[in-house]
N, C-alpha and C positions, 0 to 999 in steps of 0.2 A: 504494500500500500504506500503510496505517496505521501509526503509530508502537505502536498497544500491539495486544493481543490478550485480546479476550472469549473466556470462559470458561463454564461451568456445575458450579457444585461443588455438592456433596448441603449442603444446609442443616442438617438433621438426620435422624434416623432415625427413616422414616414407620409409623406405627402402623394398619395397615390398611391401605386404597388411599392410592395417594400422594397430596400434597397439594402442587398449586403454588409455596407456603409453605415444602415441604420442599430446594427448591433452591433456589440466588441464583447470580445473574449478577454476574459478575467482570470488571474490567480488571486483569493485568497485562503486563509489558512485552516486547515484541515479541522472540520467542528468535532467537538469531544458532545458525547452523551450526556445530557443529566439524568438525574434520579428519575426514572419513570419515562425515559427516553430511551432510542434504538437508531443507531447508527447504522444507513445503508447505503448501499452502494447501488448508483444506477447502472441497469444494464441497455432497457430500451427508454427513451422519451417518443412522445408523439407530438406532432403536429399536426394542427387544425385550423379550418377556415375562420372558425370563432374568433380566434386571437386575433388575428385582424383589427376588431372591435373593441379589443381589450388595448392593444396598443393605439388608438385613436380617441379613446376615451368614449367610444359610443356605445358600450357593455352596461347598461344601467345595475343588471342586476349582479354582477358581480362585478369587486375594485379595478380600477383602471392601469395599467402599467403606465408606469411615468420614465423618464429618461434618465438613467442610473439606476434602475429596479432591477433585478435578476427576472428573466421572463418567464413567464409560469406555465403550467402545463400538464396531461398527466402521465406520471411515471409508474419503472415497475422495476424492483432489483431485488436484492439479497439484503437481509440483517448480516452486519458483521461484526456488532458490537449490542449486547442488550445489555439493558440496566432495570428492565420489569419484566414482571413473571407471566406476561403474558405473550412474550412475544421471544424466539430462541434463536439462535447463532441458525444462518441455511435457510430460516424462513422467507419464503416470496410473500413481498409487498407491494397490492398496485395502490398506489396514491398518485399524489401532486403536491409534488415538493419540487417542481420547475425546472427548470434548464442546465444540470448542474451534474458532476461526477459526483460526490457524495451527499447527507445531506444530514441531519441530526435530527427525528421526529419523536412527539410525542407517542406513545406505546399504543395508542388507539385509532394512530392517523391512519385512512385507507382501512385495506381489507387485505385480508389471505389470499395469498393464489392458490392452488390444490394445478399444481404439474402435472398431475396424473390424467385431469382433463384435455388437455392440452400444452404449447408449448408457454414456454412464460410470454412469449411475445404476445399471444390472444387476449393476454389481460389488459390489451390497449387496444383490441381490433375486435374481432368477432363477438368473444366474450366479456367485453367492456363497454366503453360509453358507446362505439358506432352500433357497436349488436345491440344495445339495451335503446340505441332512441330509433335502429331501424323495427325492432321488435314492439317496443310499446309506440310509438308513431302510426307504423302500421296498425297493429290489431286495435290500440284504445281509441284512436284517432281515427282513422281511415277506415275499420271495421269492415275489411270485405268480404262478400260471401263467395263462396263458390258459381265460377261462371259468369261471375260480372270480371270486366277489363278495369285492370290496375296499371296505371302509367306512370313512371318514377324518371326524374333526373338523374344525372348523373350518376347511370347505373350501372360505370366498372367502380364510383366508390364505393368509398370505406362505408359510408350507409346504404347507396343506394343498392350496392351488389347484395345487400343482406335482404334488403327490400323486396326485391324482386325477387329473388329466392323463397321467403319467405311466402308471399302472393303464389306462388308454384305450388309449394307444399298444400297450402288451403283449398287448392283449383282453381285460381284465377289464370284466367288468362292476362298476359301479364307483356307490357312495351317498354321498353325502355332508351335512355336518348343520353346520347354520350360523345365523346369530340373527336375521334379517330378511328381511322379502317380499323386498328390494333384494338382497341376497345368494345367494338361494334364485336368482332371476331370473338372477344372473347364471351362477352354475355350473349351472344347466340349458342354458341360453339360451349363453354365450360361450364355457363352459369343455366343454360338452357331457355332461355327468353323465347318466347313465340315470336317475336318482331324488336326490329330495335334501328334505328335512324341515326346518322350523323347530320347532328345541327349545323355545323362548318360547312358541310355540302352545299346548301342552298340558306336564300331566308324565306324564301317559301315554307315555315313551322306548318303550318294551317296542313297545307298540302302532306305534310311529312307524317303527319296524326293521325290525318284523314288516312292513309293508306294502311297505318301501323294498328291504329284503333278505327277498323272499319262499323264495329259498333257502338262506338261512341267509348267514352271515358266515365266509371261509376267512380274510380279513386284516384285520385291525383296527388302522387307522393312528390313533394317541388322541393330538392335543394342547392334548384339553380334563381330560380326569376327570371325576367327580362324577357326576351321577346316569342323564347318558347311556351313562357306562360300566360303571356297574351292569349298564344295561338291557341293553347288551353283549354283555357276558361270558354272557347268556341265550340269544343267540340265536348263537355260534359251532358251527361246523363241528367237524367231528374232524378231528384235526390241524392247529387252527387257529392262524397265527402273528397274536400282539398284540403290537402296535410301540409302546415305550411314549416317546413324544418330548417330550410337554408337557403338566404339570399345571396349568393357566392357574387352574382352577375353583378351585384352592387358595393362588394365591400371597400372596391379601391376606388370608388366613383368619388370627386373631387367638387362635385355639385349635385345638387335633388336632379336623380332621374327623371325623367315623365313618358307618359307612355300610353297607350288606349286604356281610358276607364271604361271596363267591361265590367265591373261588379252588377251590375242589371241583370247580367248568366245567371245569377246568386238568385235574386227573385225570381226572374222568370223560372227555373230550373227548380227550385225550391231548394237550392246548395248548400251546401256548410262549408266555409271555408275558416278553419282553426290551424292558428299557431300552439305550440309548446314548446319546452324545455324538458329533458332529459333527465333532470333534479324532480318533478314533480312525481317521478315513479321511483324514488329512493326507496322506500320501503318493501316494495317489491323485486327489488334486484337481485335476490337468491331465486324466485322463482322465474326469472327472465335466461338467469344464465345455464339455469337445470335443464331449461325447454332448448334453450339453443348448442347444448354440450351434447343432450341427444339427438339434436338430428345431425350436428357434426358429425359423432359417431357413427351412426347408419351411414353418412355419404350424403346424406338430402342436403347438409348446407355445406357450401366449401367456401372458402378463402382465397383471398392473394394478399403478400405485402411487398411493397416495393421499401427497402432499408437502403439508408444510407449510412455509412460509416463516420464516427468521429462525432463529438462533440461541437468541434469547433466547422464544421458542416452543418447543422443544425438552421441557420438562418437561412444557406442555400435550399433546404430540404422543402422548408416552410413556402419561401417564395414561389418556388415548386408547384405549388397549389397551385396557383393563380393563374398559372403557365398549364395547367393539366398534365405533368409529365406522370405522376402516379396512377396506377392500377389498385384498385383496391387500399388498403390501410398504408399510407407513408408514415415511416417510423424511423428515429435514428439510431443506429445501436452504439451506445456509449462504451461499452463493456459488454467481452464473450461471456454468456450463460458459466 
């Protein structure tokens, strides 16, 4: 073990997409345990389109990152230091303790990992927050039956590949809209999608729905916005639920969007269209990860993670996003398992 501990603090407050430039890597000195604390070591962090908001300060419901904060995030490593009786030298820890090679936490921060499930990396991808909000999104939210058409954005991600997955297992038929041949290839081809469109191809959306959702749209899982959800909102069901999880299309925008006010769909259609947060199903997150640990197992749901190496890659990784270079959950591995 090292005497200090790298870091990743926000540089400044990025004016658009982020810029490399916006964060700096840090040494300082290596945190000791207190009483009732557990000293661990990261091995993957994640990054997420959320932060975005957090670093621009438009995250209301959670604190804002300021310039010189360590950036935040959720993590997942090894105990290699306890000092309470709850928690032992070896144990997997997924929390959020940010951007960082080690980190000193209270004995109660986060939750257990069980390895035996899976690999430690799923406790930031399938069996973590992207599986627990494409899980509870879809069913609490979206609630589709069998046979009605589920249409999800960006459905080689880390949520939306779970999404439509998920839509499969139940008997939806199920669309999905993603930004390259690679992409498109893989959620026909691995993820099994009945249709699925590249939005880059054309801005004809309308057109691209119509052919993908020839019967229209009963559930609209959106973690993009912008002009394929326009095209959307035109082609919904009556009684259509829209699950509103991620504005990606907007987070680096530099002025208020504007765009077709279509909410009248909403009326005329008799629609719902609801946002959530992934926090308001905290209590239930053991039975979210049971349900999705078994259909891992069986083969019904599968993964991809695109990993980048290094800590001090981590701001690369994120920008990442915004650019769509990731397949499924982008992670950075800080430290070998």
């Amino acid at each position: 073990m090292t005497a200090f501990n790298r870091q990743i603090q926000l540089a400044a407050k990025p004016f658009g997409v982020p810029k490399e430039s916006d964060f700096k890597l840090v040494e300082s000195p290596m945190p000791e345990p207190a009483e009732g604390q557990v000293l661990v070591r990261t091995n993957y962090l994640t990054v997420d389109p959320y932060m975005r908001g957090l670093i621009s300060g438009a995250k209301s419901y959670q604190k804002p990152v300021r310039p010189g904060d360590l950036m935040v995030g959720g993590t997942v490593g090894r105990v290699i230091k306890s000092r309470t009786p709850g928690r032992k030298e070896g144990d997997v820890v997924v929390g959020y303790w940010g951007w960082q090679e080690y980190a000193a936490i209270s004995g109660d921060h986060g939750h257990l990992f069980d390895t035996k499930l899976a690999p430690m990396s799923t406790g930031l991808g399938v069996l973590g927050m992207p599986g627990l909000t494409a899980y509870f999104g879809l069913t609490e939210i979206g609630k589709p039956k069998a046979g009605e058409t589920v249409l999800v954005t960006s459905a080689a991600g880390a949520v939306g590949s779970i999404v439509g997955q998920i839509a499969k297992i139940i008997g939806c038929r199920v669309a999905g809209c993603a930004g390259s041949k690679e992409k498109i290839d893989y959620v026909l081809g691995e993820l099994g999608l009945d249709a699925a469109f590249n939005y880059k191809d054309t801005e004809n959306h309308l057109g691209q729905i119509r052919e993908a959702c020839p019967a229209g749209v009963d559930v609209y899982f959106d973690n993009v916005g912008g002009t394929v959800s326009d095209a959307a909102l035109l082609k919904i069901n009556q009684g259509a639920r829209i699950v509103l999880c991620g504005q990606i299309d907007q987070y680096n925008a530099t002025e208020m969007p504007t765009g077709p006010r279509l909410l009248f769909q909403l009326i005329i259609k008799g629609a719902r269209m609801e946002g959530f947060l992934v926090n308001q199903f905290v209590d239930r997150r053991d039975e979210a990860v049971r349900k999705l640990a078994e259909w891992l197992k069986s083969g019904r749901l599968k993964y991809r993670e695109t990993i980048t190496d290094g800590i001090e890659n981590a701001p690369k990784a994120f920008i990442g996003l915004f650019k769509g270079e990731n397949i499924g959950k982008q992670l950075v591995r800080v430290a070998k398992e």
